[in-house]
N, C-alpha and C positions, 0 to 999 in steps of 0.2 A: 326310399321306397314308399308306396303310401302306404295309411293303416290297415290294410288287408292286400295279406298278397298275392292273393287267392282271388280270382271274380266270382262273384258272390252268383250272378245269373248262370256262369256254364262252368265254376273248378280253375279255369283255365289262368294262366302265369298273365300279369301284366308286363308293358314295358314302355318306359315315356316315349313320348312322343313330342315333334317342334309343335312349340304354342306358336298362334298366330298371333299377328303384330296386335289385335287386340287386348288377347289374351292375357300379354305380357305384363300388362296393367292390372288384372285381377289378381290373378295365378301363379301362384310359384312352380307351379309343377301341373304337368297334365299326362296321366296315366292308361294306356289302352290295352285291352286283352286281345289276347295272340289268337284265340279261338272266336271271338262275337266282336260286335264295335260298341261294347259299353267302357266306358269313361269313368275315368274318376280324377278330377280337378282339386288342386289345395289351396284352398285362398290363403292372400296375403293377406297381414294380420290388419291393413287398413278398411279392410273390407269388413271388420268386427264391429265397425261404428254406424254400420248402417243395417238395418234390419225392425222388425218388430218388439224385439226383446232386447235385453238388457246381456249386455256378453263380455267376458274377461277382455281385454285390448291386448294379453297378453299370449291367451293359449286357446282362446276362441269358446269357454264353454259356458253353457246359458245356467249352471247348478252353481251361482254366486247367493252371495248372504248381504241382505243391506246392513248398513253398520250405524248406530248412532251416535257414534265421536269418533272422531281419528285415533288409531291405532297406533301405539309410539314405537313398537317394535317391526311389523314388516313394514316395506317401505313401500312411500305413493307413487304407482306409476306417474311417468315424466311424459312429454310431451306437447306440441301444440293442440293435438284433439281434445286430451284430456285437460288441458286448459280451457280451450274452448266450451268442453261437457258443465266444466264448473260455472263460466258464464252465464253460459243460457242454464241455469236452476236444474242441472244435474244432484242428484243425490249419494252419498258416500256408497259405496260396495266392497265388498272382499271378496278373492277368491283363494279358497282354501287349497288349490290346487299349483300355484304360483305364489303364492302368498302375498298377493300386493292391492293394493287402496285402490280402488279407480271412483271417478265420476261421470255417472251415467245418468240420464233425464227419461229413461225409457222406462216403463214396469219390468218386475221380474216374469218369467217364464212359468206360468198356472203347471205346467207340466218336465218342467227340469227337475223336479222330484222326486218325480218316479223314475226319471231314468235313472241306470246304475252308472257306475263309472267302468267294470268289467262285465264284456259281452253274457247273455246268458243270467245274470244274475237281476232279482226284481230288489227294486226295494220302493219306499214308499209307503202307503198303508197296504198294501198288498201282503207286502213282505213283514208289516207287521201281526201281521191276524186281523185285518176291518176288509171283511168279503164283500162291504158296499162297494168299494174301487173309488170313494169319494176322495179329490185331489187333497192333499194339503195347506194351509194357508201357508204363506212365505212369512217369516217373522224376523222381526229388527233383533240385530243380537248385540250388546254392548261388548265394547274390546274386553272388560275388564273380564267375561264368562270367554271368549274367545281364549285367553292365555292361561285361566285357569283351565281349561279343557285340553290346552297345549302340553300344559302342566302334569296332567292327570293321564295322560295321551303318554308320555315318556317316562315317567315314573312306571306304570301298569304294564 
């Protein structure tokens, strides 16, 4: 099903539909409601490697953290992209959501910050108390404050 199963412009139930032979190439999946002809398309996860921003290779989401040494405990995404990423002067990334290394040459995402990870909810400086709405800067975090927060995270 996709992530809402629900369409968002009229209530109404989705239900796939055949992708077109181009399609097939992008999309794992292509979603249409029963009531309007709004769409909802799930890219494949090679479609992560291209875009403006810097994105998990594994789960697609642009809220990664640059890392400044490799991390000995999750493990480096594999592949030839991510090979490739390392060649051309990609830089270390983690996502805390998948838990895995990747190399990426793009910047992070000025605005993956603020989104939340559940609908509805702000976070960010919003959600801290700073009524400017001013973004965040993204900051390099070493593994070694990573696994201690793992640490602190499963103990608490």
């Amino acid at each position: 099903m996709p992530p809402m199963r629900v369409c968002a412009q009229c209530g109404g139930k989705f239900h796939r539909v055949h992708r077109t032979f181009w399609q097939r190439f992008n999309y794992l999946a292509v979603y249409r409601c029963r009531r309007c002809p709004h769409e909802v398309r799930i890219p494949r996860p090679h479609t992560y490697h291209f875009g403006e921003f810097c994105r998990c290779p594994k789960c697609g989401t642009l809220r990664v953290v640059k890392l400044k040494a490799r991390d000995k405990i999750d493990p480096m995404y594999g592949g030839p992209l991510n090979w490739l990423e390392r060649l051309a002067g990609g830089t270390l990334h983690h996502c805390c959501f998948c838990r895995v290394q990747f190399f990426d040459r793009r910047p992070l995402d000025p605005q993956a910050s603020r989104v939340s990870a559940r609908p509805g909810e702000e976070s960010g400086n919003l959600a801290r108390g700073d009524e400017t709405g001013r973004r965040p800067v993204p900051q390099q975090v070493a593994p070694e404050e990573v696994a201690r927060a793992r640490t602190k995270s499963k103990s608490g």
